[in-house]
VOPAGU-2260 file (C-alpha; in pm, 1 decimal, decimal comma):
REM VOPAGU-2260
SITE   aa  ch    i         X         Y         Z
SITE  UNK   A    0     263,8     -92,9    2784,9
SITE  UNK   A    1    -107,8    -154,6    2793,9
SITE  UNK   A    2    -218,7    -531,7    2747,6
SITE  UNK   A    3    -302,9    -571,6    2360,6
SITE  UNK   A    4    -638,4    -743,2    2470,8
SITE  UNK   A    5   -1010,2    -644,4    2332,5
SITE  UNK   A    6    -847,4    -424,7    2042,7
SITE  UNK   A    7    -840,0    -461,5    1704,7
SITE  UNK   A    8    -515,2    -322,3    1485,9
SITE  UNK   A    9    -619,0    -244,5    1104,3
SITE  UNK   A   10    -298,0    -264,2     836,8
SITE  UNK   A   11    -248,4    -306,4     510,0
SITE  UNK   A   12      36,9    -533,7     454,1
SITE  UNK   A   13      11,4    -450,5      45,9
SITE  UNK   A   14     -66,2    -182,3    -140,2
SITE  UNK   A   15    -107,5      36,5    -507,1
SITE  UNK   A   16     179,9     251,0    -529,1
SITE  UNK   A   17     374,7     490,3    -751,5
SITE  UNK   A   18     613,6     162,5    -833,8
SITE  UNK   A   19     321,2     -95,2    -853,1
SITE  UNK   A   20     178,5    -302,9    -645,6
SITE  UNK   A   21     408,6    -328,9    -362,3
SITE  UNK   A   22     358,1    -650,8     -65,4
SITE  UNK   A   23     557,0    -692,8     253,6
SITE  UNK   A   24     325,9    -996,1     310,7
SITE  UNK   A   25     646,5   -1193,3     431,9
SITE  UNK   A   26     606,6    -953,1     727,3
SITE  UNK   A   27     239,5   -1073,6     843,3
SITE  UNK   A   28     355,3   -1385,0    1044,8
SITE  UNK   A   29     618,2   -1318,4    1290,4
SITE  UNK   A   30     866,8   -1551,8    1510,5
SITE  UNK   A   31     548,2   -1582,1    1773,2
SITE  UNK   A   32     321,4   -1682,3    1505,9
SITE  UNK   A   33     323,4   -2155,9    1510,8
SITE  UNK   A   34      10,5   -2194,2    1248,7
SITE  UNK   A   35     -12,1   -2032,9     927,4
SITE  UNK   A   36    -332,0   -2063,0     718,6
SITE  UNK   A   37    -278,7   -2030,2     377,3
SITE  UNK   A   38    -590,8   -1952,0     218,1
SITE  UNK   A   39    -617,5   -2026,0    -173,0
SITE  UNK   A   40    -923,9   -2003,6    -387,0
SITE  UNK   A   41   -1061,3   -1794,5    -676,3
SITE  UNK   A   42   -1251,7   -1506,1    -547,3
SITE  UNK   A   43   -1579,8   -1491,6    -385,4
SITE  UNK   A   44   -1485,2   -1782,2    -251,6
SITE  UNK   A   45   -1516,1   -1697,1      93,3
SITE  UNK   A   46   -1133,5   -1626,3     219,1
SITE  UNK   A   47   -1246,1   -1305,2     319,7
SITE  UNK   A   48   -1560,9   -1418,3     489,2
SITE  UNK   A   49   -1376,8   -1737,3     637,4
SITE  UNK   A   50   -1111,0   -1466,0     839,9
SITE  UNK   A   51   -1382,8   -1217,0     957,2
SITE  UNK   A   52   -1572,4   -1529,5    1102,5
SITE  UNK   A   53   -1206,5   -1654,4    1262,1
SITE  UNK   A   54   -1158,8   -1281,0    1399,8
SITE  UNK   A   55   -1514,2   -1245,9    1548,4
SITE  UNK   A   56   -1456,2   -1556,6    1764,3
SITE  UNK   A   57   -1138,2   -1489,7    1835,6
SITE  UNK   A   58   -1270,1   -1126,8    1933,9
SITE  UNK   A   59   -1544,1   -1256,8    2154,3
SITE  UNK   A   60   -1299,0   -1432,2    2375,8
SITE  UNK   A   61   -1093,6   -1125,3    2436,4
SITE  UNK   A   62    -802,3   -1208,1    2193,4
SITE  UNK   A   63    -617,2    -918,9    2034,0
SITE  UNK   A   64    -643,5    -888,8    1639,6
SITE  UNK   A   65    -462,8    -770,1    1363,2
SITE  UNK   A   66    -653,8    -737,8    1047,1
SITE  UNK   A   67    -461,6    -672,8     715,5
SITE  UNK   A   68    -735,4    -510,5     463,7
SITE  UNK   A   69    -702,5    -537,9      81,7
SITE  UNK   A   70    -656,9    -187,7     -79,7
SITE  UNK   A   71    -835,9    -265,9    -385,3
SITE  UNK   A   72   -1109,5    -351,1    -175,6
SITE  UNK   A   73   -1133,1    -225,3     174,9
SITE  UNK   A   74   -1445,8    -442,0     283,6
SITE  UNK   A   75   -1206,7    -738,0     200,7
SITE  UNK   A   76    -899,5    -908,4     409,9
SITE  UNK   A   77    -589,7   -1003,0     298,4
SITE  UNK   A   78    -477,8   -1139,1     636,6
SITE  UNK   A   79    -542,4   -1226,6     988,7
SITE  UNK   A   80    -284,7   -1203,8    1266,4
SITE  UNK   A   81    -403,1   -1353,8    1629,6
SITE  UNK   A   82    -107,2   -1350,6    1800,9
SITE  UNK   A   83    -258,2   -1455,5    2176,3
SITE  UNK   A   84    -350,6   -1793,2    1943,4
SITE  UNK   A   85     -58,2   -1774,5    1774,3
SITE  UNK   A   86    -264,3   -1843,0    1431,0
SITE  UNK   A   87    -232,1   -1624,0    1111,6
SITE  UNK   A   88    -450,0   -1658,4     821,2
SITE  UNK   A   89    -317,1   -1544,7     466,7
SITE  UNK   A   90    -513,3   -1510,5     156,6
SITE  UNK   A   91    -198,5   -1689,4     -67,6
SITE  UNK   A   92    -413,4   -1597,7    -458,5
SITE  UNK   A   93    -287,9   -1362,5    -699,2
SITE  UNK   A   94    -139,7   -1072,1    -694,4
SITE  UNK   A   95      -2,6   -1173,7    -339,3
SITE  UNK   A   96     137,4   -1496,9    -414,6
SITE  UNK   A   97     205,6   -1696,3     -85,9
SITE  UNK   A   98     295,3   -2069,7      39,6
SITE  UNK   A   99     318,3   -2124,8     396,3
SITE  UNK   A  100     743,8   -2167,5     471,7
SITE  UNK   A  101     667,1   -2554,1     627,4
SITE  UNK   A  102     382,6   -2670,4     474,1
SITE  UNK   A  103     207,4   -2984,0     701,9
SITE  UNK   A  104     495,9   -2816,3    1034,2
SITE  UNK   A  105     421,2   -2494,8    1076,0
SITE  UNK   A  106     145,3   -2412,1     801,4
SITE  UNK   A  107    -128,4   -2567,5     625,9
SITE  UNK   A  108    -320,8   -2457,3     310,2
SITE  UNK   A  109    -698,2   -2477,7     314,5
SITE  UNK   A  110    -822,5   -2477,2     -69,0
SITE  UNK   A  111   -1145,6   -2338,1     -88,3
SITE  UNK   A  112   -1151,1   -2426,9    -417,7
SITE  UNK   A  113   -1259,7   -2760,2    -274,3
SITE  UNK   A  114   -1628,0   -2659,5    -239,8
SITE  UNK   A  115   -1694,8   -2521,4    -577,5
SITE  UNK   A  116   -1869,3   -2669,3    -858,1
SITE  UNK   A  117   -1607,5   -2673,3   -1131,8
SITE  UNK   A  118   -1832,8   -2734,4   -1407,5
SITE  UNK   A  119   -2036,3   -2408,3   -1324,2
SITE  UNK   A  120   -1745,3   -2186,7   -1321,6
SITE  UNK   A  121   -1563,0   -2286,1   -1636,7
SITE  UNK   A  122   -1911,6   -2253,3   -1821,6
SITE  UNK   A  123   -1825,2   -1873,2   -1770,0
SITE  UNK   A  124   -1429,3   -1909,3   -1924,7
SITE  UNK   A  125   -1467,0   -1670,6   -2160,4
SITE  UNK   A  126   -1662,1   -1383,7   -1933,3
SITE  UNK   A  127   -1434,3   -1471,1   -1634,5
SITE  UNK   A  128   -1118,1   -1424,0   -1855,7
SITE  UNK   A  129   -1227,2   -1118,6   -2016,1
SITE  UNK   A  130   -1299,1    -944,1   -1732,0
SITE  UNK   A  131    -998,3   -1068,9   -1580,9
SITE  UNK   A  132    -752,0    -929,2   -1825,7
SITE  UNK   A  133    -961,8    -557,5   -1828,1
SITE  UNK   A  134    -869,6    -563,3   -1433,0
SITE  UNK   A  135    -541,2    -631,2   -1527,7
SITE  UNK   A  136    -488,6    -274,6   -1746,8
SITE  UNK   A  137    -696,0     -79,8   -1520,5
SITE  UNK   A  138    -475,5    -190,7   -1220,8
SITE  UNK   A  139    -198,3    -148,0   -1490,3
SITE  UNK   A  140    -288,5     240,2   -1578,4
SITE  UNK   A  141    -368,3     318,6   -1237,9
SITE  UNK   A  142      -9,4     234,4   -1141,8
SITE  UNK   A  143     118,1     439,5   -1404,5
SITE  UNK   A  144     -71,9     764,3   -1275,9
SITE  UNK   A  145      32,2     641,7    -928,6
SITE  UNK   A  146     439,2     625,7   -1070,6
SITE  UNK   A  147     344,2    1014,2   -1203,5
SITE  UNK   A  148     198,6    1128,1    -895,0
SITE  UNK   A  149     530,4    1009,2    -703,2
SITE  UNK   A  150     729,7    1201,0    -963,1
SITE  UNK   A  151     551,2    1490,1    -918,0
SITE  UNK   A  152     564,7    1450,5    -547,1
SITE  UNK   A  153     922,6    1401,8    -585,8
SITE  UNK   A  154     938,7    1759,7    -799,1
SITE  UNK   A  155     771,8    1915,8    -465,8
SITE  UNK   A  156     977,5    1774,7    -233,3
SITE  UNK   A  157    1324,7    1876,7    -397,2
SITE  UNK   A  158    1177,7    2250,1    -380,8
SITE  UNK   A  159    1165,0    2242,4       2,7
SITE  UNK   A  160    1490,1    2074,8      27,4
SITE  UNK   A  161    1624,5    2366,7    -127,1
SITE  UNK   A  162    1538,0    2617,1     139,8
SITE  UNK   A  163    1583,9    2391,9     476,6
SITE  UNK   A  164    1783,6    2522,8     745,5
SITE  UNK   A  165    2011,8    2196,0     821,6
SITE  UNK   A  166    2116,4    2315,1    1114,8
SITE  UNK   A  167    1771,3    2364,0    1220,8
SITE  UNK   A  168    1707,5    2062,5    1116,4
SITE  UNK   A  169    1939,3    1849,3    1294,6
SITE  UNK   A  170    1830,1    2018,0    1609,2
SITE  UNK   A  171    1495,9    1881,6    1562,0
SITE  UNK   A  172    1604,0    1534,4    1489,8
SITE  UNK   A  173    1822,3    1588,8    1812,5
SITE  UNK   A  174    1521,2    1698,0    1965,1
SITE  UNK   A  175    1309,8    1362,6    1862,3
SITE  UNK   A  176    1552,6    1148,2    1987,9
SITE  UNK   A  177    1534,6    1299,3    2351,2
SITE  UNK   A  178    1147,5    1223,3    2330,8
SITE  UNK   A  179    1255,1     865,4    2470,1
SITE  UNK   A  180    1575,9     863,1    2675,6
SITE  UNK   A  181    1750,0     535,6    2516,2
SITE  UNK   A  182    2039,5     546,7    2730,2
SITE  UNK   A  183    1797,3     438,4    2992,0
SITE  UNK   A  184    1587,5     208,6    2870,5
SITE  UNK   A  185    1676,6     -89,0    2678,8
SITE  UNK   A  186    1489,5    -421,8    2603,1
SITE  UNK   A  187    1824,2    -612,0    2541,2
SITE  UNK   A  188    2134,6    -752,9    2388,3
SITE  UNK   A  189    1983,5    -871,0    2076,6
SITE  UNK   A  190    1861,5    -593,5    1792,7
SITE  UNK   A  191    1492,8    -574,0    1784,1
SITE  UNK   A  192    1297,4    -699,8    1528,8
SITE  UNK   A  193    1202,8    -459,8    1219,0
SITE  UNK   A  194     858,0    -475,9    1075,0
SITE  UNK   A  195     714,1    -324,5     748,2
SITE  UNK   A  196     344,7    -249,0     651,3
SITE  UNK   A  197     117,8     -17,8     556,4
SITE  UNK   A  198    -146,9     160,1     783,6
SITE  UNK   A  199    -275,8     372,1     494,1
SITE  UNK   A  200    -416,1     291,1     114,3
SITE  UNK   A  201    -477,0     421,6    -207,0
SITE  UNK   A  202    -817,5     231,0    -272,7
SITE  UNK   A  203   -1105,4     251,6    -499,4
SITE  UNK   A  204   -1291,6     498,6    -269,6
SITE  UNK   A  205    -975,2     692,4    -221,5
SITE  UNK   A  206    -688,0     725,6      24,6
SITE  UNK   A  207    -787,7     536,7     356,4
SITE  UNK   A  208    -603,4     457,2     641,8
SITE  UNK   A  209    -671,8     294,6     995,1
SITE  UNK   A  210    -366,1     512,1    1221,9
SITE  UNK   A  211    -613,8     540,1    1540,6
SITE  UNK   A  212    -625,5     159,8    1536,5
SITE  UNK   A  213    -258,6     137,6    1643,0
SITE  UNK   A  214    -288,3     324,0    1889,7
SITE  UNK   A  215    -459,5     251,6    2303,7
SITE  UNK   A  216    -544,7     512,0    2565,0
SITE  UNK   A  217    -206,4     519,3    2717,2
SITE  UNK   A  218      12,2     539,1    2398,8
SITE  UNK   A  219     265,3     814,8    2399,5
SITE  UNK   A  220     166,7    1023,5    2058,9
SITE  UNK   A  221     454,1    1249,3    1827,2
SITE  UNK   A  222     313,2    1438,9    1565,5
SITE  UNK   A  223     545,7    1532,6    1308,5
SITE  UNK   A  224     402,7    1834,5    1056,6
SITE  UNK   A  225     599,8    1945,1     701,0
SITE  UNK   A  226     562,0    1966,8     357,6
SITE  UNK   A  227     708,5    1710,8      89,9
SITE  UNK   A  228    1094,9    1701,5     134,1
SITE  UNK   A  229    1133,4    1841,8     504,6
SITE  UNK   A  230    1285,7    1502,5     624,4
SITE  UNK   A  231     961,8    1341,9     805,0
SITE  UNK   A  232    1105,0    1014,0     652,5
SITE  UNK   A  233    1448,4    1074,0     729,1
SITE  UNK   A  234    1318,3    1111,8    1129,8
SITE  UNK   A  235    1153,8     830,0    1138,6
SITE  UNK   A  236    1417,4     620,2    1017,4
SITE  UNK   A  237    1687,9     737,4    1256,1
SITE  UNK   A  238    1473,7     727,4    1504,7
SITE  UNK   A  239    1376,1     337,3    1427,9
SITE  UNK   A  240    1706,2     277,9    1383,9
SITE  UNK   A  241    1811,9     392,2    1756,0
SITE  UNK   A  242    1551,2     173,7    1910,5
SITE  UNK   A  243    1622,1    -131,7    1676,2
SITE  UNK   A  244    1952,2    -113,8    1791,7
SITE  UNK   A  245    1875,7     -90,4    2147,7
SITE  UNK   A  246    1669,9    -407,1    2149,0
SITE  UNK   A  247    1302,1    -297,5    2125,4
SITE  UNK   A  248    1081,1    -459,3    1775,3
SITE  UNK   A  249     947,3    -159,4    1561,1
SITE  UNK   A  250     672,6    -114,7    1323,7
SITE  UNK   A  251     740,3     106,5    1004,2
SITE  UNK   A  252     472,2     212,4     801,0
SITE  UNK   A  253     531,7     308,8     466,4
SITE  UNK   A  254     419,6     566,1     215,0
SITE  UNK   A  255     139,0     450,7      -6,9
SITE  UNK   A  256     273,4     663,2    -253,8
SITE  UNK   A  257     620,4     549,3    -236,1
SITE  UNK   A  258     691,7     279,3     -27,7
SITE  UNK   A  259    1079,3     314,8     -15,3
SITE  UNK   A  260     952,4     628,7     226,1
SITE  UNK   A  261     844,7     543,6     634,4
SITE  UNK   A  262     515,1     749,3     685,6
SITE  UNK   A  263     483,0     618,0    1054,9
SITE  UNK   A  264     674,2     436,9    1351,5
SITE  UNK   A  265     507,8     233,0    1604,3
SITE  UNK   A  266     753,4     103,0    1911,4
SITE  UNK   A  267     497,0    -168,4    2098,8
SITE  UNK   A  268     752,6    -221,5    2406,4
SITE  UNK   A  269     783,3     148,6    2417,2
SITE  UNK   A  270     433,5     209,1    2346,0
SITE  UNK   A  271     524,3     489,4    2140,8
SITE  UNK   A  272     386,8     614,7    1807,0
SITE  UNK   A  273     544,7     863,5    1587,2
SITE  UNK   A  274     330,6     928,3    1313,4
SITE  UNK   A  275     384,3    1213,1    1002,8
SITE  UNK   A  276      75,9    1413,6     871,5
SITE  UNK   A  277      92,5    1383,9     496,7
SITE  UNK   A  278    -100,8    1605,6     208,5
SITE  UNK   A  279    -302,5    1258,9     166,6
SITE  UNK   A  280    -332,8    1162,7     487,5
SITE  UNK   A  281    -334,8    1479,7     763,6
SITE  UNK   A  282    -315,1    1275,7    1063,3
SITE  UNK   A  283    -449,0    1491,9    1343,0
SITE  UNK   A  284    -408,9    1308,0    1711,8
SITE  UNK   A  285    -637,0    1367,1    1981,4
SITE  UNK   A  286    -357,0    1477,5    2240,5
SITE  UNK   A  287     -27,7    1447,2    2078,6
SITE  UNK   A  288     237,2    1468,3    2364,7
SITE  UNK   A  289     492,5    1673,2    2128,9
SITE  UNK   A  290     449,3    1813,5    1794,3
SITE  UNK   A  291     745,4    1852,4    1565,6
SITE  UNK   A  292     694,6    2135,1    1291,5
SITE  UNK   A  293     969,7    2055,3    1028,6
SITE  UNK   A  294     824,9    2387,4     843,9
SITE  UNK   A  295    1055,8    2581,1    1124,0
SITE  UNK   A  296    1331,7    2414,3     938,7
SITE  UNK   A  297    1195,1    2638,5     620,5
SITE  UNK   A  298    1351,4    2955,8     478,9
SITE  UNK   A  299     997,5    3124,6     423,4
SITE  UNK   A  300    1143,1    3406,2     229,1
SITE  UNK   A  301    1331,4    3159,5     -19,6
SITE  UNK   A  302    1041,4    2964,6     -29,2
SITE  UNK   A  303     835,0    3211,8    -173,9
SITE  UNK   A  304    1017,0    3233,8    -488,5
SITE  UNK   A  305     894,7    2854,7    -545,5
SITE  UNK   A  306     498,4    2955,5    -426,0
SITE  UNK   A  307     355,8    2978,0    -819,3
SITE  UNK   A  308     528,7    2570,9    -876,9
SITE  UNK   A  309     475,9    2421,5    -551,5
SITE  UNK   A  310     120,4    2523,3    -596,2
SITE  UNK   A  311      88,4    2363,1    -919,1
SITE  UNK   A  312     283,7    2050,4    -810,1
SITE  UNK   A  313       5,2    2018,9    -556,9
SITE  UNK   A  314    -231,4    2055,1    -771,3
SITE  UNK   A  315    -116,4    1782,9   -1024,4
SITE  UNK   A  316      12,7    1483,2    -759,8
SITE  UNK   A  317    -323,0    1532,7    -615,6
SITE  UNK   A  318    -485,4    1488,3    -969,5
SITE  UNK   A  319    -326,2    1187,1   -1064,8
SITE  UNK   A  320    -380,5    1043,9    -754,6
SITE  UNK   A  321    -764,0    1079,1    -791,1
SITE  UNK   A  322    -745,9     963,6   -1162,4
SITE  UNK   A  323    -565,8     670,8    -999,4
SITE  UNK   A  324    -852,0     602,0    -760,6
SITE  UNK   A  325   -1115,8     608,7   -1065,2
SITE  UNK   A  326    -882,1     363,3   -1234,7
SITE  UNK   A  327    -904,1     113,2    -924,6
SITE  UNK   A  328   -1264,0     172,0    -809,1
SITE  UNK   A  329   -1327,6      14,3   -1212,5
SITE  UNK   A  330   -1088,4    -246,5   -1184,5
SITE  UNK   A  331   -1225,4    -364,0    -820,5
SITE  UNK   A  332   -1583,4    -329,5   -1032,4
SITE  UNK   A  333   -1441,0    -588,8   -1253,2
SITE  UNK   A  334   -1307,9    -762,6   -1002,5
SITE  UNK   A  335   -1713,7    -784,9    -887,0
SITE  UNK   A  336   -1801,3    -909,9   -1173,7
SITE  UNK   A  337   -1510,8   -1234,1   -1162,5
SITE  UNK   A  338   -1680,1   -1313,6    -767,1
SITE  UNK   A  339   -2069,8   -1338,8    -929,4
SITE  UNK   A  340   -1920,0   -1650,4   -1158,0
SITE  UNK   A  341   -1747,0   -1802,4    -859,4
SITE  UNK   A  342   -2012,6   -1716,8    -598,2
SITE  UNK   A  343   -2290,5   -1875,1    -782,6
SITE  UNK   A  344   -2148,8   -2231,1    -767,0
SITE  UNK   A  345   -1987,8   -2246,7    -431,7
SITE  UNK   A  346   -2134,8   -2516,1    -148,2
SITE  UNK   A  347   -2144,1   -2197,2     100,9
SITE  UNK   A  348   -2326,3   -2448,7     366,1
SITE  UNK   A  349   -1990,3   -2729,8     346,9
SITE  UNK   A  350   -1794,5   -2410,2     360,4
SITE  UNK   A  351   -1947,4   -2291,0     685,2
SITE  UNK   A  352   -1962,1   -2643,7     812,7
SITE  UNK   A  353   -1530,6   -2621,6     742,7
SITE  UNK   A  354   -1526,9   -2307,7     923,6
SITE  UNK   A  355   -1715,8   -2412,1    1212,9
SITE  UNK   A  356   -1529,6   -2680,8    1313,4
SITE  UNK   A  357   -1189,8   -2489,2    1203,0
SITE  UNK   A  358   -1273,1   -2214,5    1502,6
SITE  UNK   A  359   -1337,9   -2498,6    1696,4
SITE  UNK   A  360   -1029,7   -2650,2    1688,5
SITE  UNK   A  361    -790,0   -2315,9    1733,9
SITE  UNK   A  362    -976,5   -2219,2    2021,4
SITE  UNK   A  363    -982,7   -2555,0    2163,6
SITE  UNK   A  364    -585,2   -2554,5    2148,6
SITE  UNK   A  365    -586,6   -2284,9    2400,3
SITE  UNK   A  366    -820,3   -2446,3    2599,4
């Protein structure tokens, strides 16, 4: 496998989906991971800023990143994973509650509420409450159009099950598993270790998602191509499953849409990456090594009795996803509006003073 150094991996290790706001933050920090940072503060109160600065130096000195972006607001972290330092940095505020596990042993929490001027801020109660609680129904709404979209998608995908070949099928999943011989390569007794995140988002400027981050020149690419229902997930899965089993750690992506769905595997020992093109997100790799097109799987003549309805599902799951996105681009506005009250009476220069001497003392630890 190539050496993770000079790269930068973008996740999402929470997102808006069809059943709410879904986190696997407990994922973030794994076994090789001795300092956690919790981060807790209102917003605009520099968590954000305080990580980018942390990954920059870290960065400059060659150390492989993993940046975890908000999906309400992509310009924003929600977490910062250096594993070379063994340092993580988690922004522990609302909606993604989170304590470090041994607070003072292996985590600390750095309130940044420490260099705000209280009396500023609750001069604004009233404004900073009220636009609080409007965030709170937009986000609210937009779930519910998010929970309709997945039902709709759900209508689609129970059409193509319908008319799939499950013979066909399994030969393809056969097919998947020969892309790696397993009998031959194992990474040990022990099972590997199973990871979940996100490397796609329904945000307010739309579906976004990082998948050429997780990937280096010498990565082995699968594309997997089908409609809603043709087992993409199912694939995946199995095919996780097998190399869990076998020893090596895996990375499972999930839907956006519906989380309880994996939308991409990622085997670092194997350096393999099995990613599914989606309606939202059509993946397209610059040199897959094998492509896997479930739609041979497909009775095309049945399927044309369902052409008039699968159209229309289409149609509507991609409608209520972009009513969704409106709903989220206003409640991140609102969101805007809470950081001016908080960002007005912060002590930004004993802030960067903190942060200074903070990157001073990881790095020197490595020293």
């Amino acid at each position: 496998m190539e050496e993770q150094t000079n790269r930068c991996k973008k996740v999402f290790a929470a997102g808006n989906t069809g059943v709410g706001f879904h986190s696997f933050f407990e994922y973030i920090a794994g076994p090789e991971i001795e300092s956690v940072y919790v981060l807790k503060g209102g917003p605009g109160t520099g968590k954000s800023t305080l990580m980018k600065r942390v990954a920059q130096a870290a960065a400059k000195r060659g150390y492989f990143i993993e940046m975890h972006y908000c999906a309400s607001d992509v310009d924003s972290l929600d977490a910062l994973v250096i594993p070379g330092l063994g340092a993580a940095f988690i922004d522990g505020m609302r909606p993604h509650i989170y304590d470090p596990p041994y607070p003072g042993a292996l985590g600390q929490i750095l309130n940044l509420g420490e260099f705000w001027h209280s009396s500023g801020i609750r001069a604004h109660k009233q404004a900073i409450v009220a636009a609080g609680d409007e965030g709170s129904r937009l986000f609210q709404s937009a779930f519910r159009y998010l929970k309709a979209a997945k039902e709709i998608h759900g209508n689609w995908a129970d059409k193509i099950q319908r008319v799939q070949d499950k013979s066909c099928f399994n030969r393809q999943k056969k097919s998947l598993l020969k892309t790696v011989d397993f009998n031959n390569q194992t990474a040990g007794d022990d099972p590997g270790r199973l990871r979940h995140l996100f490397a796609a988002a329904i945000g307010p400027v739309g579906p976004i998602s990082y998948l050429d981050s997780l990937t280096g020149p010498k990565t082995e690419v699968i594309l997997l191509k089908g409609p809603p229902g043709s087992g993409k997930s199912e694939l995946l899965k199995d095919w996780a499953k097998t190399a869990l089993e076998l020893g090596w750690d895996v990375e499972a992506y999930h839907n956006p849409i519906d989380p309880r769905k994996v939308q991409h595997v990622l085997c670092p020992g194997l350096d393999i990456f099995i990613a599914a093109q989606t309606e939202l997100f059509p993946y397209e790799a610059v040199d897959p090594c094998e492509i896997i097109d479930l739609n041979q799987s497909l009775d095309q003549k049945r399927l044309k009795q369902y052409r008039t309805e699968l159209e229309l599902d289409r149609q509507t799951f991609l409608q209520l996803v972009s009513t969704a996105v409106q709903m989220i681009y206003q409640a991140r506005e609102t969101h805007l509006e809470v950081e001016h009250f908080y960002v007005k009476h912060m002590d930004f220069t004993a802030l960067d003073a903190m942060c200074t001497e903070l990157i001073c003392d990881i790095m020197h630890d490595t020293d």
